[in-house]
N, C-alpha and C positions, 0 to 999 in steps of 0.2 A: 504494500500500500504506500504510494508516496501521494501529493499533493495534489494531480494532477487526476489519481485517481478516484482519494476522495469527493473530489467534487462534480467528477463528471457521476459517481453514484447516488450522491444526493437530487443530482441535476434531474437524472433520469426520474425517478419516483418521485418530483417535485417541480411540475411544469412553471410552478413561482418565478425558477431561480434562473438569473440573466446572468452570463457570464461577460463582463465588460472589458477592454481593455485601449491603452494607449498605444499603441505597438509595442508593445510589452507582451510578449507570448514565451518568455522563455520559461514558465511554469507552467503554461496551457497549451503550447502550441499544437497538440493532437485534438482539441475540442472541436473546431470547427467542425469536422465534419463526424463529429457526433451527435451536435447540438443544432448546427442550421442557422437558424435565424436566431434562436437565443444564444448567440453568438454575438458581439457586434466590437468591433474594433473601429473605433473614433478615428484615428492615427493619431499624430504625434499633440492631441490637443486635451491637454487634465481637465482646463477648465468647463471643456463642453461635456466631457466625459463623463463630469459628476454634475454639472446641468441635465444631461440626458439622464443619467444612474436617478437623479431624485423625479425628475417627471417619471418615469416606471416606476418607483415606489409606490408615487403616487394614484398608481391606476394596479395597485396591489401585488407589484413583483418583487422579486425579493434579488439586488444587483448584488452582485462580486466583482468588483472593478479592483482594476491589477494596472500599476504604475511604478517607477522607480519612488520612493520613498520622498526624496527629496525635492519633487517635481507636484507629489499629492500633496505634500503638508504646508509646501510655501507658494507656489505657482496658483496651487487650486485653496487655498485656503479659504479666501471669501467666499468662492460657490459651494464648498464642505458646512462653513459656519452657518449661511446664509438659506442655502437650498436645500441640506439636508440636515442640519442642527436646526435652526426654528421651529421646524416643522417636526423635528424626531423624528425622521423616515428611516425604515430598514437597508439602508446601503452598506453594506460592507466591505470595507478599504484593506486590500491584500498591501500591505506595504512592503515593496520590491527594494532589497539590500540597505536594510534602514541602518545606522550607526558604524560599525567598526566593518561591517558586511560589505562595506562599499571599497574596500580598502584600499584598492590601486589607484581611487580618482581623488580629486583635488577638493578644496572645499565646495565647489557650486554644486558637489553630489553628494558631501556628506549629510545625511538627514542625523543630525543631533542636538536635534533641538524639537522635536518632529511628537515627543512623550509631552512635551511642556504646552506646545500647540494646541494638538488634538484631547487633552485633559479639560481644559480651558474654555471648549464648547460645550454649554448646558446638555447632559444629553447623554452627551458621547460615550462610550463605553471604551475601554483601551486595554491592550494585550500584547504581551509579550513573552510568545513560548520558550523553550528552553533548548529545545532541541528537536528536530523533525517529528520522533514519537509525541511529544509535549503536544506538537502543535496539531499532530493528528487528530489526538484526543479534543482538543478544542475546539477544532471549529466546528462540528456539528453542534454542539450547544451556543456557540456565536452567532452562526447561519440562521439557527432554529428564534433566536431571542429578534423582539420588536423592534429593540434598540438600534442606534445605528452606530457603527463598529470600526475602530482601526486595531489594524493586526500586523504588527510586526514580525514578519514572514523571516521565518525561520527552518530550513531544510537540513542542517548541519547535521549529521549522526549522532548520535549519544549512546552510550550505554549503561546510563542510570534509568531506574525502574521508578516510573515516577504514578503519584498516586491519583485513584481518579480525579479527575476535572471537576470543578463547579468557578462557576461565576460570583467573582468575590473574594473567593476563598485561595490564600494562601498554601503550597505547599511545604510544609514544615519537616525537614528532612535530620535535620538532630538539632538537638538543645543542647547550648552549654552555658556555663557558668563565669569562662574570662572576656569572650567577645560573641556577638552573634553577627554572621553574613548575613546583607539583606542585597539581593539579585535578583535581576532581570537580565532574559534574555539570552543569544549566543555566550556572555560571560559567565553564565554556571556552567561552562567546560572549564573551565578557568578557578572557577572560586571552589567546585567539589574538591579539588585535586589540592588547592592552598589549604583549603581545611584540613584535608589527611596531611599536608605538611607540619604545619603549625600542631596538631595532635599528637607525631609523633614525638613535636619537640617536647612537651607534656603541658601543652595549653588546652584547655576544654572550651571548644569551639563550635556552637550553633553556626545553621544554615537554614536559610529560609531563601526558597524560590519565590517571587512575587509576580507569578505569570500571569495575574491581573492585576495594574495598577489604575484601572477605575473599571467598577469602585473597588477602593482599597479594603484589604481585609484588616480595618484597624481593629480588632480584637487581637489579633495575630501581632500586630505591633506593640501592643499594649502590652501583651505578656512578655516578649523582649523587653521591653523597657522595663519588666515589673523584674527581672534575673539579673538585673544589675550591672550588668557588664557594659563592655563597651561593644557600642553597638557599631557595625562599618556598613557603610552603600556603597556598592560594586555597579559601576553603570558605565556602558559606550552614550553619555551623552552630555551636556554641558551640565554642570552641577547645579545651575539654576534652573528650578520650574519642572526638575525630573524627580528621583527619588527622593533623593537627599533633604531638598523642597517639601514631597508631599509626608515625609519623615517629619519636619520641619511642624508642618500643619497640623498632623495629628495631636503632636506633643502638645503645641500651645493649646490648640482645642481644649486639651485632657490636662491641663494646668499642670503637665511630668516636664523636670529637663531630663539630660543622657550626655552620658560623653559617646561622643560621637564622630567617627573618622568617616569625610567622604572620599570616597576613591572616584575621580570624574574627570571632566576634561573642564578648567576654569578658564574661563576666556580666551580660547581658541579652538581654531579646527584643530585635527590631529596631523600628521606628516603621512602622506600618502606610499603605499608601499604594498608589498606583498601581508595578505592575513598575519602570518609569522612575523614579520617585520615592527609590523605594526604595533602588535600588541608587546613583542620586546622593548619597541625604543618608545613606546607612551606608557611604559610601566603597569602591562594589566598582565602577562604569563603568572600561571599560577605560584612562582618563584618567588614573582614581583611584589605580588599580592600579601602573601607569607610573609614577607621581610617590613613591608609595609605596615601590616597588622604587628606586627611583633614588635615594633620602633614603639607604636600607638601604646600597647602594654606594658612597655615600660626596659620589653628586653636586650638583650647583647645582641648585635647585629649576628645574623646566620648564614649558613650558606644553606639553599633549600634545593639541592639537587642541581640536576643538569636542566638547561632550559629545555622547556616544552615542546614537544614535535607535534606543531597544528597543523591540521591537515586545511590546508590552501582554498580559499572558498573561491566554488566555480559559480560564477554569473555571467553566463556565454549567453545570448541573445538568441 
């Protein structure tokens, strides 16, 4: 099962569901001639894209429009907020190589900032799976819900067993007692792997997945903040307006502080490169991460292994 073929099975048994795109097919490109007319490639234009995606909503169908990330979140923004946040139409935004995903290209591709955007319209529902299985599991409850949806398209492999899906709901993958992970996204390949580091140095290290950060599971936050530790956000995106942010929000809400280490990108894009590259020289390899948290605790600098062998993200057209 990969992505392409979930949703041509949903398609099938669900003559609702329109599959959209900007000439963006390198997820879909077998659909056409499954689907026909509930097929429709705009070409290279977001903003009609999700003009057209909300008039179909509107006459009761349920779109999948598929874009590079950075082209849905900033290009098309106004017609997202406008024509399908007002109104809360069911359009759902496959977002194509959002954050560290994008890695060879320069800043006009990088989408990070894309989590802070699409939060920020009334409405909106936002995700970000972990790994190809992660995001399997999700979107037929995405698809299925009223709301209208960005989804942070995620196809990488994983080989963590992750537990079932709900909307809202955080996946809480160990508790500890000196710092707790709080991730989104491709970086739990990254953050699982810094936890069994730091563990084996003998740090007791929670990890929480936040494969939906709206709406957020702040019960799931609270009891982090309620164990004392210090708490880290692990994010591919600007430290404003993403996790770190709606970390930020909860707390005051809930009159808690926390010491709190954000791991993000402050005030700039990142250095365009190969995936491996990338996440070496911007400080996110599970290595990186480990050494990072362990400054945060108070510890002797370490050596956490050999760096990480990331397997190189394909987004061939």
């Amino acid at each position: 099962m990969n992505y392409e073929s979930i949703i041509r099975e949903i398609a099938l048994a669900d003559d609702r569901l329109i599959v959209m795109t900007a000439e963006n097919r390198a997820l879909i490109r077998n659909l056409p001639a499954v689907l026909g007319g509930r097929f429709i490639d705009t070409g290279i234009t977001e903003q009609t894209l999700i003009g057209a995606a909300a008039g179909l909503a509107l006459r009761g169908r349920i779109p999948v429009v598929h874009a590079l990330a950075t082209f849905l979140t900033l290009r098309a923004f106004e017609f997202i907020r406008t024509d399908v946040g007002i109104p809360r139409l069911p359009v759902k935004i496959s977002s194509f190589v959002p954050g560290f995903l994008s890695d060879g290209n320069g800043p006009t591709h990088q989408a990070i900032e894309d989590v802070s955007l699409m939060r920020g319209i009334p409405g909106m529902t936002v995700f970000a799976p972990a790994d190809e299985a992660d995001m399997l599991a999700m979107l037929p409850a995405i698809w299925a819900s009223p709301d209208p949806a960005y989804v942070r398209i995620n196809t990488r492999p994983g080989t963590y067993q992750h537990a079932p899906f709900e909307i809202g709901k955080a996946e809480v993958v160990a508790e500890g007692r000196d710092a707790t992970i709080l991730v989104y996204g491709m970086l739990f390949e990254q953050a699982l792997p810094a936890r069994e580091l730091l563990e084996a140095q003998g740090y007791s290290v929670g990890l929480v997945n936040l494969r939906t950060l709206k709406p957020i599971d702040e019960a799931a936050l609270l009891a982090v903040v309620r164990s004392g530790g210090l708490i880290v956000t692990v994010e591919d995106h600007f430290v404003t307006g993403g996790l770190y942010s709606i970390l930020a929000e909860v707390l005051l809400r809930n009159q808690f502080t926390a010491r709190v280490l954000p791991i993000a990108l402050e005030e700039r894009w990142y250095r365009p490169g190969r995936l491996s590259e990338v996440l070496e020289y911007e400080g996110f390899t599970a290595q990186h991460l480990a050494q990072r948290i362990a400054a945060g605790l108070g510890g002797e600098p370490a050596e956490f292994g050999a760096k990480t062998n990331v397997r190189e993200n394909e987004f061939a057209e």
